[in-house]
C-alpha positions in Angstrom: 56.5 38.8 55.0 54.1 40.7 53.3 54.1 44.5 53.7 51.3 47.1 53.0 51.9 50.7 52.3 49.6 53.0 54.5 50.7 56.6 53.4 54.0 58.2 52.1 54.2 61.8 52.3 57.9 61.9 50.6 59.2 62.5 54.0 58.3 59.6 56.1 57.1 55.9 54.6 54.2 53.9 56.7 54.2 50.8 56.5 52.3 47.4 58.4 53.5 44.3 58.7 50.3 42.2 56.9 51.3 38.6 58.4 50.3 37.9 62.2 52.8 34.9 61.8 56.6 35.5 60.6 58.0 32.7 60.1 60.8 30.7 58.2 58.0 29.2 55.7 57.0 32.6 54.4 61.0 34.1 54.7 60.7 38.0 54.4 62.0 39.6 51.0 64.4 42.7 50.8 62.9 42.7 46.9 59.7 43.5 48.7 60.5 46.0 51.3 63.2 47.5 48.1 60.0 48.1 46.0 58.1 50.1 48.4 61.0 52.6 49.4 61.8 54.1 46.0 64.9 55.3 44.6 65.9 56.9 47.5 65.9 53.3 49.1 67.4 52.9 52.8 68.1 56.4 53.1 64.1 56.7 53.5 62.1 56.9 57.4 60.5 54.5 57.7 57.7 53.5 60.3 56.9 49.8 60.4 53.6 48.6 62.4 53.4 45.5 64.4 50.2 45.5 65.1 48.4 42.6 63.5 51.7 40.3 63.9 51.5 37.7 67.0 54.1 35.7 66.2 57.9 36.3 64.5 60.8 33.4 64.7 64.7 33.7 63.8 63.9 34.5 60.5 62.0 37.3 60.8 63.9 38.9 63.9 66.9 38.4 61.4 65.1 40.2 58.7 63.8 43.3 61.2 67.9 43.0 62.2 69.6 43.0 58.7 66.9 46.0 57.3 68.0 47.9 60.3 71.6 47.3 59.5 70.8 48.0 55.7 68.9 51.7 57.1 71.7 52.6 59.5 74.4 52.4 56.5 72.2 54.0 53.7 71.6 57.1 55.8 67.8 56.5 57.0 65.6 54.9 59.8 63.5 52.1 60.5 61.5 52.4 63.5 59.1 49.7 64.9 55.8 50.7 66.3 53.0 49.6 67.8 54.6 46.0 68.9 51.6 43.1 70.0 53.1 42.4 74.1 54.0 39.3 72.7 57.0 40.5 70.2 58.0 42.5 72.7 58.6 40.5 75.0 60.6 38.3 72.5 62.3 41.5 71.6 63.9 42.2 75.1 64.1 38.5 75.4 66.6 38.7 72.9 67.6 42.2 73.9 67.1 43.9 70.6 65.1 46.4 71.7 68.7 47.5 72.7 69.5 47.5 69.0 66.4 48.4 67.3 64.7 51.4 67.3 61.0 50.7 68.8 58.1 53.0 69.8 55.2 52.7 71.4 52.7 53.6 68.2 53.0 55.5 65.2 53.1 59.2 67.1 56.1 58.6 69.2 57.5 56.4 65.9 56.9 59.6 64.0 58.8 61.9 66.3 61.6 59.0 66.5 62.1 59.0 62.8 62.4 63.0 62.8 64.8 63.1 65.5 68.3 63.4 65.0 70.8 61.2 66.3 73.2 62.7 68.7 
């Protein structure tokens, strides 16, 4: 799974998902995702866009489950944005939009990522 940086303003990482397919034959990385969030790591925010992905299988549900794991324990937050109808419906297919944090697009992601948890 390839991941592109759109802005980090020190506070709050934005990043897309660059691969409309996520799929076992191109596994996603934690090396990758590692690089991008510094040395601060998975105590970051983090805003991940879905936009250009259409398709995701075990693998990369697995992947968007074990960095939200990783995020939850280091302190920080990974919220999904911007979801194509199709992963979503996956998503409450598998009910991990119980799980997960997901947002409409990157404004209510943003105000997600700021907000504390009660």
């Amino acid at each position: 799974m390839d991941l592109r940086v759109l802005s980090d303003d020190g506070e709050v990482l934005h990043l897309q998902v660059v691969a409309r397919n996520v799929q076992s034959e191109s596994p996603p990385r934690f090396e990758s995702l590692e690089a991008l969030l510094g040395p601060v790591g998975y105590g970051r925010r983090v805003l991940v866009s879905l936009a250009e992905t259409r398709f995701i299988d075990s693998a990369g549900l697995s992947w968007l489950v074990l960095c939200h794991k990783r995020f939850c324990q280091g302190g920080g937050k990974m919220v999904l944005h911007s979801v194509t109808p199709a992963i979503l419906e996956l998503l409450h297919m598998m009910r991990l939009d119980l799980a997960l944090y997901l947002a409409e697009d990157e404004a209510a992601a943003l105000e997600m990522a700021r907000a504390k948890e009660a």
